[in-house]
Each structure stands twice: as structure tokens, then as C-alpha cells.
N, C-alpha and C positions, 0 to 999 in steps of 0.2 A: 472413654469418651465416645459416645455414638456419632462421629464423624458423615455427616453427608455425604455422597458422591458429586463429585463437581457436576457429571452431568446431569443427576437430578438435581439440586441447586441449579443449575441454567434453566432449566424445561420450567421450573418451578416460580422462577424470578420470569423468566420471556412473559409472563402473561402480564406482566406491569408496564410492560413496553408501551401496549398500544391504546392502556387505559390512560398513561401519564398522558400520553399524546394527544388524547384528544382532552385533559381535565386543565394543562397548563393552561391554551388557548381559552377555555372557558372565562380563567381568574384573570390573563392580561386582555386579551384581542377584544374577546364579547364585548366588555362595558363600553370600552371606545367606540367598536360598529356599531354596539345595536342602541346608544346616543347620540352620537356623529350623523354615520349613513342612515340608519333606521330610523333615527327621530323620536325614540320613545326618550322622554326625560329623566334625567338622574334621579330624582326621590322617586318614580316609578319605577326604576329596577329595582332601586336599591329597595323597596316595600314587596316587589315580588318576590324578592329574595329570602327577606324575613317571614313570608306569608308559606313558602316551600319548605322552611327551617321546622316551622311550624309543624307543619305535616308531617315532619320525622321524629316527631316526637312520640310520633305511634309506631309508624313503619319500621325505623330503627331497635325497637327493643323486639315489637312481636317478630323481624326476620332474626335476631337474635336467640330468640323464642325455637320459633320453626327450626332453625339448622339444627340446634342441640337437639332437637327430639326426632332427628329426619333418620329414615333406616330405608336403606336399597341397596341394593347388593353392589352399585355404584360408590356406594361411600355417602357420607351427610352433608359435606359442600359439595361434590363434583355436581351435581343436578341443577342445584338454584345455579352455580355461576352459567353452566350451559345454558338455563333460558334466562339469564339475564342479558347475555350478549347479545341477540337481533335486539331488545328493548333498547338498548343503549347505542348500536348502530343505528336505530332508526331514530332516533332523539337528536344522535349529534348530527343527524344529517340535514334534521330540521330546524336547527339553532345554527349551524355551521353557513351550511347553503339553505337562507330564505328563497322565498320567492319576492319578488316583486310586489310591497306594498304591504308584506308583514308587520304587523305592527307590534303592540301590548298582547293579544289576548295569542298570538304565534307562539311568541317569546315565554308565554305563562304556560302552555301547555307542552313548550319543547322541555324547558326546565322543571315541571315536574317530571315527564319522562323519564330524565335524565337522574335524575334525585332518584327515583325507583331504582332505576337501575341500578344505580353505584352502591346502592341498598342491599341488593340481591345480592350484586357480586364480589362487594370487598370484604365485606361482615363475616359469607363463610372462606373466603380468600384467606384472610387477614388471620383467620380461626385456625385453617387448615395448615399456616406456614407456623404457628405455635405447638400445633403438635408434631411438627418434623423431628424437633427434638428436644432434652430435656435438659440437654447441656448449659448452662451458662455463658461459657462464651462459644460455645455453637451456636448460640440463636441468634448473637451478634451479627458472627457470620452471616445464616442465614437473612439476617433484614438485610443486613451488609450488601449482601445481592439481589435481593428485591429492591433497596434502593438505589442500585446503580443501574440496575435496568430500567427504574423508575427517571432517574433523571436520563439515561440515552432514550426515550421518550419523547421526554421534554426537548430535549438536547434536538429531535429529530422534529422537534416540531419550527424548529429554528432553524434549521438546516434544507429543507425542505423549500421552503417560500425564500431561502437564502440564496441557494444552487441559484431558483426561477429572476430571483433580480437583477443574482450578478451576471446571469448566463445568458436570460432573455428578457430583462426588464421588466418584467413583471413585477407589481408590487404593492402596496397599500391593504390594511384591513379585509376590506372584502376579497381578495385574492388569497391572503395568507390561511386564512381561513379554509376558502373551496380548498387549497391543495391541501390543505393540513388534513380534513375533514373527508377528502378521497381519500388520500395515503392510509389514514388508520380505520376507513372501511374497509380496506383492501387486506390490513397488518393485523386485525383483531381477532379473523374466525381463524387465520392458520397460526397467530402464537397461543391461542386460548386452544384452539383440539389439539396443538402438541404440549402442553402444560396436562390437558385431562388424561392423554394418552400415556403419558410419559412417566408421570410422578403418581408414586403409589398413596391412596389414605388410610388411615389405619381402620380394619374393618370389624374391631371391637370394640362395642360399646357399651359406661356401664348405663343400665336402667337409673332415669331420673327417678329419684327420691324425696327429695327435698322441692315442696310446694312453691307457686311464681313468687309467692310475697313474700314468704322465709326464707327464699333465695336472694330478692332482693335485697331484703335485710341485711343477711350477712354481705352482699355486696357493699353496702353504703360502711359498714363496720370496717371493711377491709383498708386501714387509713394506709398502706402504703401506695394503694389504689387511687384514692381520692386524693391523696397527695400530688402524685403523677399525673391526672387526669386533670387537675387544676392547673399545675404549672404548665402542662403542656397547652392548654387551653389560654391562660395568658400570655405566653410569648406565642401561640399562632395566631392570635389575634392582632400581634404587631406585624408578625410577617406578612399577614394577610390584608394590614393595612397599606403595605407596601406593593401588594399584585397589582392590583387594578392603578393601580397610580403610575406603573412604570412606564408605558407607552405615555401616559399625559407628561410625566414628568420630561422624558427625551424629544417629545416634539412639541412642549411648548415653553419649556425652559430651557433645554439646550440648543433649541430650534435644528434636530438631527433626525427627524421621525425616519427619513428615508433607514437609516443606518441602526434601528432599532435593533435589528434581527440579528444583527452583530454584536450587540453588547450583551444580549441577553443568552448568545451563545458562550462568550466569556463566561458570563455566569456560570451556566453548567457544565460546560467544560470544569471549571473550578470544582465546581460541587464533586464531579464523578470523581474528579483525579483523589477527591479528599477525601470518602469513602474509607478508604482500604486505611488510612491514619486514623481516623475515629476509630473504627472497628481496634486495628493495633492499640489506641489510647486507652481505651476504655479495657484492656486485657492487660493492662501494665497499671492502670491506676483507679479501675470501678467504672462499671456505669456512667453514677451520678455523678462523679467527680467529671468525667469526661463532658456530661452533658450539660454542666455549670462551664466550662470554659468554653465551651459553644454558645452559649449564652451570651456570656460578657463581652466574647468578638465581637459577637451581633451587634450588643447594645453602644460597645465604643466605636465602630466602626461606620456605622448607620447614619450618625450627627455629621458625617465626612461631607456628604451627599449637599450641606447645606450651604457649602463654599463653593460648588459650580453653579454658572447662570450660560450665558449662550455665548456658543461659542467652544466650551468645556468639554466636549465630548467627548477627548481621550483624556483626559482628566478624569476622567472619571471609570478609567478603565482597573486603574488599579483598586478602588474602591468597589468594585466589584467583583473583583477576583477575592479580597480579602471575606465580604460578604458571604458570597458563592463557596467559600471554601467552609466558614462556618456553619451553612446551610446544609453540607455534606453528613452533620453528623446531629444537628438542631430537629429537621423536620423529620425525620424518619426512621434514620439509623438506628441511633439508641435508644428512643422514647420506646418505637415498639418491641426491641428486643427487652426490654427495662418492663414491658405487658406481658409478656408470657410470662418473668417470676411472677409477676402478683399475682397471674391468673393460677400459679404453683399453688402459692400461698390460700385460696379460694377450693381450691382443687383438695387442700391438706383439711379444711374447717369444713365443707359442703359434703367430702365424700366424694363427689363425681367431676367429671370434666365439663366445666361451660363456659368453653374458652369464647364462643360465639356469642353467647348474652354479654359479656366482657366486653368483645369486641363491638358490638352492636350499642354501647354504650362511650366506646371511643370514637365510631364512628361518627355518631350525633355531633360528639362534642368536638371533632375535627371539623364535619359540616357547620354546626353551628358556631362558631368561631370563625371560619371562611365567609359566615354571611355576616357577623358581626363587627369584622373587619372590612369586610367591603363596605359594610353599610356607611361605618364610620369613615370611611376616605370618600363614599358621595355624596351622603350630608355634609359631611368636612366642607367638600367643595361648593356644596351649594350655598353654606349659609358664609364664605368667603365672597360670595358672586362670583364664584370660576365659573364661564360660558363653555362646554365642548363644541358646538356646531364648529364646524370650519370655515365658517365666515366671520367668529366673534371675534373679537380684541378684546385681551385682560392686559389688566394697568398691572403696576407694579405691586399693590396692594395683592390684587388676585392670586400673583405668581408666585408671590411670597408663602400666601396661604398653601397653593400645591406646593413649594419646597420644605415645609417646615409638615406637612402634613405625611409628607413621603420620606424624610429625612431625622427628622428631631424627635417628633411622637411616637413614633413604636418604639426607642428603647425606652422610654417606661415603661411597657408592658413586657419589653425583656430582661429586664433589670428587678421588675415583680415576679414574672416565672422564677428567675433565679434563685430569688427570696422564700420560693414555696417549696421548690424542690433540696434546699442547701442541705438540709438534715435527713434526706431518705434515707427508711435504715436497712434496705435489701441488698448487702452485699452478697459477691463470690460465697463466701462462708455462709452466712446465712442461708442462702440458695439452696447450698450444698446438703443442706441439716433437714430443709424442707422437704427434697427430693427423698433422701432415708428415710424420714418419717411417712412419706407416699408408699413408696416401695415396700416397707416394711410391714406397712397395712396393710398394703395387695396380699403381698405375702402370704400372711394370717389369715388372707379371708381365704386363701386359695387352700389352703392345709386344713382348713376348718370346715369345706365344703363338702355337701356329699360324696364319693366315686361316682 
């Protein structure tokens, strides 16, 4: 087993720290400020959102494209993530901290920014943590620690604006924001140059062979791929129906906004601790078995949410630790260690490695899913008549509509992942067979080669 070094595993996961940080706030904070305090209208973000989704539907595959064929003596991701990060620092600075009087076309040109960037940097990111190793349950591992840095992240972006309320009163959307939004320009260029610095990439590459559309091809053929890339896609669609709703849902159904930053630290508190058991589960029982019971927590646990009304707010504490602890192993864990075998498998039928076109097609489909989850929680609301300004009043009609939209509707769409992933057939074993057969071709070609 090619076993990681812990300290590369750290240097390697550190650089998710200070993307989750600024990507959480995006999915909860943004929709509230930039409706509430900004004034731009719910079907106007939510159309800007779909109108950026759009856009990656080029950006995502040709940065996909670009990585696999990049050659510098730096390695094929270390380049693009280094100039993705001023892009990205300068994006969330302008989506984070507006100025005064920002409106629609601010908010349109910070989130494409932003879209670019996350383009550049996760695609060959996302590429580069698949060829650490070739292991089965090492690359557990490895996402194992990418997504626990990923959620102390998140975790810090809660923490953060949390310290300021409890310490100096500080508080409310536009504040959580500025701090969150200095912290991780401060947090971004010193854990990304120790991530480039630190962890090696492999500096041998084979020569693409295989033409874009006969790659595509076999891409779309590879059904253990499109299996996973669908389920994962219909259950992030429910979770993602649940982001942007969480802050409406705590301060206008529990009537607790103050106390938000504290439940949503529960949350990933939960998540991190639960990390290290997925990764365990999934090496005592598969993958996909593992990430069926992440599933079905999700989707029985979720309808819980629809028993609190105001007043509820530590009612609701355990309903979110339960949540959060499912999420440890739902959004990240295992979907993407469950990506590198298919990308095995692609690797065994293509001939060459493109773990970045791979990923660059997960990526779309995590963004577009984020946007068609959001979309669907503020149409939801609109066509509810749910008011965000801070001067409206919703009836009980309206309220209803945000609990059953935050609470009841995504598990169908995790109870459909479920349904799509039940019969993956990429076991341990399997895995094992595909890697031999890799290997064995190297092999061959290497003894068959001129001197």
C-alpha cells in the first residue's frame, strides 16, 4: 500500500481550508445580504446564478482540457491553482465587502469572477489529490483529509464572526461577511504557497493519444461514472436546497437570527468529528454501501426540521448534529474518493491519465447543482410569497412554505441519489483488478520500449 505521509496529507488538504471559507458564506450569508441589505431580488440572483452555471459549461471542461495537457517543470496543476488565487481573492473581496450602492451588475461580475476562479483551482486541485495515490482505501484517506480541512473551513467561517459577537457584539450579515472575507484573504496565499511548496506532483506524463471527442466518448461509456456523477448530483441538489435557506429558516421561523452562527457551528463540528467514521465505514463495508447510509440519514433526518416553529431553537440542536454528521461523509468524503476509481477505470480503457477532464466534469456538475438548488429554494420562496426585506411580515402560509422547502423536499432528491447509486459495481476487489491491469500494461510498454 503507497501509504501517504501525514505531513504531506496536511500541506496537501491545508489548501481547502481557506477555499471552504470563503465558498460556505457564499451558499448561506450571500443570498440573505445581497436580498435583505443589497436589495437585489430573489429571482434576480437566483437567474444570475443560472446565467454563471451556464458559462461553465465551456470553462469547466476546456480547464479540464488545459490541465491534462499542461507540462512545466512545476508540475500540470501547481500553475493554474497559483494564478487562480489573486482571482479568487479578488472576487470574494468584491462579493464579500461591497461598496456602498452595489447592486445587480457588482454582484454579476463578482460571481463570475469567482466561478473562474474555483474553475482554475479545484479542477486541477481535485485532479492532483487523485493521483497521490492508487490505493483504494488510501484515497479515502486522502479526501478523508481534504474534507476535514474542508469543513474546519467552514467550521472557521463560523467561528470567526462567532468570537466577534460573543466578545464584541459584533454581528449581523454584513459584518459576518467583512470578517470572514478578511480572515481568508489573509489565510489563502500562506496555506496555498505551503500546499505548492510542500507536496510533490508526479512529473511524469503519458503523451495524450486519444482525440477530445473519442475521449469524451469513452467518458460518457464509463457507466460506473455516470452512475456516481448522477447520484451525487441528485442528492447535492437537496443539500443545496437546504444552504441558502438555513439562515431564513433560523431567523424567520425560529425567530433566533442572532444565534445563527452557533448552530451552524454544531453543524460542522458534527461533520469534522464524523469524517474519520465514514472513511473507517467505508474500509469495513465499500464505498458505496457507506455512502447509501449517508444517504438515508440525510433523507430521514431532514423531515425532523418540519416540527420546529419559534421559539425551537435548541430543538433543533440535535437535528443538526444528526444532519451534520451525515454530511461528513455525503458531500465529499466518499463521492470523491468513489472518483478517482472510475477515473482508474478511464485510465485502464483510454490508455492515459485525465483525471482533470474527469474532474472538470464533476466540477460542473457540483456547480451546477449548487445553482439548481439554490435556484429551487428562491423560486420556492418567491412563488410561496416569502418577503426577505427586513421590514416584511410572512403569514403562516409563507412560513410554512420556507419549512417544508428547507425541511421535507430535499429528501426526495436524497432518497433519488440513493436509488441511483444502490447497485455501483466498483468494489475494493474490482479496484484491485483494474490497478493490475494498469500496471501490467505499464509494464509491457516499458520492456517493449527502445533502450
Amino acid at each position: 500500500m503507497d501509504r501517504l505521509k501525514k505531513s504531506t496529507l496536511f500541506y496537501y488538504s491545508l489548501a481547502d481550508l481557506p477555499i471552504a471559507m470563503s465558498l460556505f458564506p457564499v451558499a448561506v450569508f450571500i443570498p440573505r445580504f445581497w436580498t435583505s441589505d443589497m436589495g437585489v431580488p430573489l429571482v434576480t440572483l437566483a437567474s444570475i446564478g443560472i446565467a454563471v452555471r451556464i458559462f461553465d459549461v465551456i470553462t469547466d471542461p476546456l480547464m479540464g482540457y488545459i490541465s491534462d495537457h499542461t507540462r512545466s517543470r512545476f508540475g500540470r496543476c501547481k500553475p493554474w491553482i497559483f494564478l487562480a488565487t489573486p482571482i479568487m481573492m479578488l472576487s470574494v473581496y468584491m462579493l464579500f465587502i461591497p461598496p456602498e450602492g452595489a447592486g445587480t451588475v457588482h454582484y454579476a461580475i463578482s460571481s463570475v469572477g469567482l466561478s473562474i476562479a474555483i474553475t482554475m483551482m479545484l479542477i486541477p486541485y481535485y485532479a492532483w489529490g487523485a493521483e497521490l495515490s492508487t490505493d483504494y482505501n488510501e484515497r479515502s484517506r486522502i479526501t478523508g483529509g481534504r474534507a476535514m480541512a474542508g469543513i474546519a473551513g467552514s467550521l472557521s467561517a463560523q467561528l470567526v464572526p462567532g468570537a466577534a459577537l460573543l466578545f464584541f457584539g459584533i454581528g449581523g450579515s454584513n459584518q459576518v461577511l467583512m470578517l470572514v472575507g478578511t480572515t481568508m484573504l489573509v489565510l489563502m496565499p500562506i496555506c496555498i504557497s505551503l500546499c505548492l511548496r510542500k507536496v510533490p506532483e508526479p512529473q511524469t506524463f503519458q503523451k495524450s493519444v486519444v482525440p477530445v471527442l473519442a475521449g469524451l466518448k469513452l467518458m460518457w461509456q464509463n457507466r460506473p461514472f455516470k452512475q456516481l456523477v448522477l447520484a451525487f448530483m441528485i442528492g447535492s441538489i437537496g443539500l443545496s436546497i437546504t444552504t441558502p435557506l438555513y439562515l431564513f429558516f433560523i431567523a424567520d421561523v425560529l425567530n433566533a437570527e442572532d444565534k445563527a452562527i452557533y448552530m451552524l457551528t454544531f453543524f460542522f463540528l458534527s461533520s469534522f468529528a464524523a469524517v474519520p467514521f465514514w472513511v473507517w465505514l467505508s474500509g469495513r463495508i465499500g464505498k458505496h454501501r457507506a455512502y447509501l447510509a449517508a444517504f438515508f440519514l440525510l433523507a430521514f433526518a431532514h423531515p425532523l426540521y418540519l416540527l420546529l416553529g419559534e421559539g425551537d431553537f435548541w430543538w433543533m440542536l440535535p437535528i443538526t448534529i444528526l444532519t451534520g454528521f451525515a454530511g461528513g461523509g455525503f458531500s465529499s468524503t466518499l463521492p470523491n474518493s468513489m472518483k478517482a476509481d472510475v477515473i482508474d477505470l478511464d485510465t485502464l480503457n483510454s490508455g492515459e491519465n485525465r483525471a482533470a477532464l474527469f474532474f472538470s466534469s464533476w466540477s460542473f456538475a457540483q456547480k451546477a447543482t449548487g445553482t439548481i438548488g439554490g435556484s429551487l429554494a428562491l423560486f420556492g420562496l418567491a412563488l410561496f410569497g416569502f418577503d426577505p426585506l427586513p421590514e416584511a411580515v410572512n403569514g403562516a402560509d409563507e412560513l410554512f412554505g420556507l419549512r417544508f422547502l428547507f425541511s421535507t423536499f430535499p429528501s426526495l432528491f436524497f432518497l433519488g441519489g440513493a436509488a441511483i447509486v444502490w447497485n455501483y459495481p466498483i468494489t475494493e476487489e474490482m479496484q484491485l483488478d483494474i490497478r493490475a491491469q494498469i500496471e501490467a500494461r505499464d509494464q509491457a510498454s516499458l520492456d517493449t520500449s527502445p533502450a
